[in-house]
Every structure is written in structure tokens, then in C-alpha cells.
C-alpha positions in Angstrom: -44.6 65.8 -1.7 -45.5 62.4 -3.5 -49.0 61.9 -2.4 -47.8 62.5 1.1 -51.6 62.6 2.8 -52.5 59.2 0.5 -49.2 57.3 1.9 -49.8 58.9 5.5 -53.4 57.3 5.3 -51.8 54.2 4.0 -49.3 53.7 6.8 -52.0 54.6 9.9 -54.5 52.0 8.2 -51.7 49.0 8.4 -49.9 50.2 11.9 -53.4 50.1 12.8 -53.9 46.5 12.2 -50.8 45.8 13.0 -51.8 47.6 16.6 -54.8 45.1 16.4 -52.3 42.0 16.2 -50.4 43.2 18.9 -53.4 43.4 21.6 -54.7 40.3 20.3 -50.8 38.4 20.8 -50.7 40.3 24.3 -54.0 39.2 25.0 -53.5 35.5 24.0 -49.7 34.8 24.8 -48.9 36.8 27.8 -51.1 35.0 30.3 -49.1 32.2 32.3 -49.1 29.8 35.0 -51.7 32.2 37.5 -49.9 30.4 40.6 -46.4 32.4 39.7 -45.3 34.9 42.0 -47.6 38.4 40.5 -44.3 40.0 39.3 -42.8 37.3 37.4 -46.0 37.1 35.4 -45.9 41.0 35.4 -42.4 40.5 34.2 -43.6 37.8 31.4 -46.2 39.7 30.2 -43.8 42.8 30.0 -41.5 40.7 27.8 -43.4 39.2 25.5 -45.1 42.8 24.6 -41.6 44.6 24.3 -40.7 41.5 21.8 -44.4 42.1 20.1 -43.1 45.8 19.5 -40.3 44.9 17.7 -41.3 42.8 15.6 -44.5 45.1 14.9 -41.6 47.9 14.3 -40.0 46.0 11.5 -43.6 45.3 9.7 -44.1 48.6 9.8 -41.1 49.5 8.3 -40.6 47.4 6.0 -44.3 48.8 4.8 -42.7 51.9 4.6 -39.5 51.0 2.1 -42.3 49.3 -0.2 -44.3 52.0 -0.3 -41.5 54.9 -0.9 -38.2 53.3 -2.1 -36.2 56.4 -2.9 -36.3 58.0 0.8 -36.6 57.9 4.0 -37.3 60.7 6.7 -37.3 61.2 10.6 -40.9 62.0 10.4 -41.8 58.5 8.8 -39.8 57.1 12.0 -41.4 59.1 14.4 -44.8 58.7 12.7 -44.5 54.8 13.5 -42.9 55.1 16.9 -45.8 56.9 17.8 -48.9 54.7 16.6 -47.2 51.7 18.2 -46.7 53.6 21.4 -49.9 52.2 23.8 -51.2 52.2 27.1 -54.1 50.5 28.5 -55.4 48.7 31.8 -52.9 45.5 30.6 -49.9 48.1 30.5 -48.0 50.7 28.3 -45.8 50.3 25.0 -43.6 53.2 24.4 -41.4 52.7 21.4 -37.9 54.2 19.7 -36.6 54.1 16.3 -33.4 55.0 15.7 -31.9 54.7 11.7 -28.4 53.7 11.7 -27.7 54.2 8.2 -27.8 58.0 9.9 -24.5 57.6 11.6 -21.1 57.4 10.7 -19.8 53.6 10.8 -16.7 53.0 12.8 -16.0 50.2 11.5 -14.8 51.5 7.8 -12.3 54.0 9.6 -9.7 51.7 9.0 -8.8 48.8 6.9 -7.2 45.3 7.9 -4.0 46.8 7.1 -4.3 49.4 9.7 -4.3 52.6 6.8 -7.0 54.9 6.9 -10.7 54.0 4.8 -13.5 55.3 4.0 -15.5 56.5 7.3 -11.8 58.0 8.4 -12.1 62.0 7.8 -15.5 62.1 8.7 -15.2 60.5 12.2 -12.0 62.5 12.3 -14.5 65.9 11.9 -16.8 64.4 14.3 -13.6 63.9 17.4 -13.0 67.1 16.5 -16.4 68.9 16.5 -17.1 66.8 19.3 -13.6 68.1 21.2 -12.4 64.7 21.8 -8.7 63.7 21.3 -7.5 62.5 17.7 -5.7 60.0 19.6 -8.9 57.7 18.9 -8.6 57.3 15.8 -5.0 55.4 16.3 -6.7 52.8 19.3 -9.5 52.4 17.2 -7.5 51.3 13.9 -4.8 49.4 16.2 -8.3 47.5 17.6 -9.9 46.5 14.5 -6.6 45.8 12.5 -5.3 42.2 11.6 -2.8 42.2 14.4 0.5 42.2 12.0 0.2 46.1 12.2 2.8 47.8 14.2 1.1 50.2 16.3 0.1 53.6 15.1 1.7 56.8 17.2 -1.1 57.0 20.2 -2.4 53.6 19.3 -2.1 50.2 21.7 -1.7 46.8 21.5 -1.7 43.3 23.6 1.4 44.8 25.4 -0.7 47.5 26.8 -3.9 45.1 27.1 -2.3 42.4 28.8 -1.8 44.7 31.4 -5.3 45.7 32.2 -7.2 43.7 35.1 -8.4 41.8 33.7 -6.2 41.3 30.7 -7.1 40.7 27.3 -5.6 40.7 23.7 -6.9 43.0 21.1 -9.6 42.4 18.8 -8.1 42.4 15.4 -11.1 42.4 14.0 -14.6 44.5 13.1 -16.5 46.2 16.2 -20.1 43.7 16.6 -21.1 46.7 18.8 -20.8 50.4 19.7 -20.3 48.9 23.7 -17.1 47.2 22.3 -15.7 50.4 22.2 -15.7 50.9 26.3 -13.0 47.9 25.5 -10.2 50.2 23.8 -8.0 52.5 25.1 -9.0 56.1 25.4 -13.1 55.2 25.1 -14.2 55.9 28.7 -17.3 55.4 29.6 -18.6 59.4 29.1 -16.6 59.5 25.6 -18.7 56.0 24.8 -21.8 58.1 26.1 -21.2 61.4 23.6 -20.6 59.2 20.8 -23.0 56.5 21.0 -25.9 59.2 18.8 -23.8 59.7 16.3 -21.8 55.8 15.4 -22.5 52.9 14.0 -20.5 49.2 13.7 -22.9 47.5 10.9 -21.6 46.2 7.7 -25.1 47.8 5.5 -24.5 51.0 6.5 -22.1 51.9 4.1 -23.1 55.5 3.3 -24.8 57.7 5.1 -28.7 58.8 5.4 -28.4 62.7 4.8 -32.4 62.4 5.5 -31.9 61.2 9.2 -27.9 61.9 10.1 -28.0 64.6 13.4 -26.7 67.6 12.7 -23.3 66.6 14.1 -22.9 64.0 12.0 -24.3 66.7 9.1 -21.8 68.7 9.8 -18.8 66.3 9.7 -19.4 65.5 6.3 -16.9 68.0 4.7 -14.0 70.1 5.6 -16.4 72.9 4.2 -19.4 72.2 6.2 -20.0 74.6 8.9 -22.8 74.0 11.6 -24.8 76.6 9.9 -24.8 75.2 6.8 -25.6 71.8 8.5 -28.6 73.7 9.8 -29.7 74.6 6.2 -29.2 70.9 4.9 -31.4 69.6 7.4 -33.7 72.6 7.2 -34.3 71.5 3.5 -34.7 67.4 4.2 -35.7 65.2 2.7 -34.0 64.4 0.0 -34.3 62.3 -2.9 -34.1 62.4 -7.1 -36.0 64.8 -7.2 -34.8 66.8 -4.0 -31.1 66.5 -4.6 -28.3 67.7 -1.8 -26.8 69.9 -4.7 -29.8 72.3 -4.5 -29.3 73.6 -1.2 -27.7 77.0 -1.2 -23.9 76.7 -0.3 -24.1 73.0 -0.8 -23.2 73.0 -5.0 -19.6 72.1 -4.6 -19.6 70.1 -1.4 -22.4 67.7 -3.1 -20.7 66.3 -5.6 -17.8 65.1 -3.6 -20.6 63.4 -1.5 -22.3 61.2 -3.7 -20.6 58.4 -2.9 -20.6 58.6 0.8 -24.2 59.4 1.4 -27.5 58.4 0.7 -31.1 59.2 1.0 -32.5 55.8 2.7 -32.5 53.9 5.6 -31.1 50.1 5.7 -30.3 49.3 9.1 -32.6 50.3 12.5 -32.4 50.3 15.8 -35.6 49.7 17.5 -35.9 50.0 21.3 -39.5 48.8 22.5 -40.0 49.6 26.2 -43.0 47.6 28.5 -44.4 48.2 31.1 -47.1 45.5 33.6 -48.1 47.3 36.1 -44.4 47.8 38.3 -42.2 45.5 35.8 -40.3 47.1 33.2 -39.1 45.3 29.8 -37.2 46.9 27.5 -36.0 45.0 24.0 -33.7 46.7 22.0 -32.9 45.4 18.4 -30.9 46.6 15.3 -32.4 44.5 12.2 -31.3 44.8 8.8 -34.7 45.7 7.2 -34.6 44.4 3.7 -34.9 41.0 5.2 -35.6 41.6 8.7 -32.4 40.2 10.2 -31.6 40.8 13.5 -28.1 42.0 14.0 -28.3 42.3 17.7 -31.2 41.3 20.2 -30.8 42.8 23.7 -33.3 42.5 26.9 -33.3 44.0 30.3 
């Protein structure tokens, strides 16, 4: 489809120079002060390549959009994970790309006002696929929600927060992370866990990426999907003008009441570059906004 070996030659030809840079950075930076102890050097050198990876990531994706506006797939993804991925005698890059645009966004389940929005029936579907309480969907919306809200049936507010040890008031505003949600009622730590795949908390991702949503996030998409025909959808990816979601086979009807609530390309990604010196690990993870290349968040451990 659309020149796909002419792109694919395109693409290896710049991650390969951008693979280039890289070594030549690692080679050049990641050298310090010799009479350090040998693992905080190990651990300097791991740091500065993880950080390399990134922002070789975003290059490379940002190469991508240029060169096919209209969509973008896993394989593309995968494609530049992979040719970034290295190991020599100065150590080993192994690198993730995740596209959040793929995920619903938790963060347009409610409005300020505390009523249901946008994202609400589809994270509904997904608790419910997923077999987790309803009851979310009330702590969530009572978390994010100006404050002046009473609280919904199952919901909680600083009465119930200022209880915890430590206590805390609630946010009353927008999720800045998907670990924030380990903050409100009802989101242990293993419901954080099964959800983290399929949510997101960033204000680009509107709609969502039918080309790379998993299948559970597929399938939450409609009160007439089923996981079969979530199977066919992504069975027939990707999609774009040409390609639309309308041609799959038991899609017809559902598709139009889609259009506004999905898309066919990525805006938001998280990258997770993971390095390794010898012993020492270093592992950067980054969500960047890739029209621009923000950075949105910037973890390292």
C-alpha cells in the first residue's frame, strides 16, 4: 500500500543515520571523570544513552508523520523500536514505543461540572469488559471535578481523603498521569496494573487511533462491538481515506457513529529507552507530543 517498500527504504536509510549519531554521542559524551567509582561511570554512560534513545525515537517519528500524514500503524512503531534497539562491547539499547493516541483518555470521562463527557461510555465498556466495578467511574469524576460537585453515588471526596494516612484533599482537577490514579479510591494497585495498556491522561489525544488501539480498547468502542468483530477491525488495519472503518464487514453502522471519536494517526507517544553498561541499568521513559516534540512527562530510574 502507498509505495510501502520505497517508504520502508526511506525510514531504515535515516534510523540508520540516526543510529550513526547515536554511537558517535555515546562515544563522545558518555566518557567521565576515569577516577569515579566503575559503576557510577557505568551508570553515566547508561543514562546518557537511554536519553540518546529518546530523543533518536522522536526524530524518527517525526520522519515518519512527514513522510505518511494520513496514518499511522503498529508496524511503523515496531519497525523503529527495532532499528534503534543496539548492543555492542559499550552496552545494549533496547527500545519501546507505545502510541497513546491508541488509548482511551481518562481524563475526558468527566467534565468540571462532574456530568459525564466524551471518553465516558467507552471507559464505561472497558470496566466492564475488563470486569472491574462501575463504581470507578464515580471516584474518578468526583477526582477530577471542580470541587463544588456534590459527590456522585459511589464517588469520594476530602471527607473520605482526609481520612487516609496520610491525608490529602482531592484533586479537582485533570490527571498529569495514569500513576495519579493509585491516588483515588477504588484504583488499587492491580486495577492501576490492568488498566495502565489501555488509558491515557493527555490533553492531544482526543480521539482515538483505531490503527494502534488493543483490541480491548477496539472493542469498547460501541455497545455493538463484540470481541470478534474487534478481531476483524484489527485484522483489516490500517486505515486511512482510502481504507475507511466503514468497509469492514459488520462495521457499516457502527462507523458512522465513530467518526468523531476516532482517528487514524498517532499524536502523542510514549517512548521507553532502556540501557544497559555492563551491570548498570537506565531506563528513560517519555511521553512527547510529536508534532513539536514536547515532552509531557520525563521519567528515569
Amino acid at each position: 500500500m502507498k509505495s510501502e517498500r520505497g517508504f520502508a527504504l526511506v525510514i531504515t536509510l535515516l534510523i540508520a543515520a540516526l543510529l550513526v549519531a547515536l554511537s558517535v554521542e555515546f562515544v563522545n559524551e558518555v566518557f567521565v571523570d576515569t577516577s569515579a567509582r566503575q559503576n557510577f561511570t557505568d551508570g553515566q554512560q547508561a543514562s546518557i544513552m537511554a536519553g540518546s534513545g529518546v530523543t533518536a525515537a522522536v526524530q524518527g517519528l517525526q520522519v515518519l508523520q512527514r513522510a505518511r500524514p494520513s496514518y499511522t500503524k503498529l508496524d511503523d512503531l515496531e519497525q523503529v523500536a527495532k532499528l534503534l534497539s543496539i548492543e555492542d562491547e559499550k552496552g545494549s539499547l533496547q527500545m519501546t514505543i507505545e502510541d497513546e493516541s491508541g488509548k482511551v483518555n481518562l481524563n475526558l470521562v468527566s467534565g468540571s461540572n462532574g456530568q459525564p463527557v466524551g471518553s465516558y461510555d467507552v471507559a464505561k465498556r472497558l470496566l466492564k469488559n475488563a470486569g472491574l466495578s462501575l463504581d470507578l467511574l464515580d471516584t474518578l469524576s468526583d477526582w477530577v471535578d471542580d470541587g463544588s460537585v456534590p459527590p456522585h453515588p459511589a464517588g469520594a471526596k476530602n471527607p473520605y481523603y482526609n481520612t487516609l494516612k496520610p491525608p490529602y484533599d482531592v484533586k479537582s482537577g485533570k490527571l498529569e498521569t495514569v500513576e495519579e490514579l493509585s491516588l483515588i479510591k477504588g484504583f488499587d494497585a492491580v486495577t492501576v496494573k490492568r488498566l495502565r495498556p489501555f488509558v491515557t491522561v493527555y490533553d492531544d489525544c482526543t480521539s482515538i487511533n483505531i490503527n494502534t488501539a488493543p483490541k480491548e480498547v477496539i472493542a469498547a468502542l460501541d455497545d455493538g462491538m463484540t470481541n470478534d468483530l474487534a478481531q476483524i477491525v484489527i485484522d483489516h488495519r490500517p486505515f486511512d481515506d482510502s481504507n475507511p472503518l466503514v468497509n469492514v464487514p459488520g462495521m457499516k453502522s457502527i462507523a458512522t457513529g465513530l467518526t468523531t471519536s476516532t482517528t487514524t494517526i498517532g499524536t502523542v507517544y510514549r517512548i521507553i529507552s532502556l540501557a544497559t553498561v555492563k551491570e548498570t541499568t537506565r531506563i528513560v521513559e517519555a511521553v512527547v507530543r510529536i508534532s513539536d516534540g514536547h515532552i509531557l512527562y520525563w521519567r528515569e530510574y
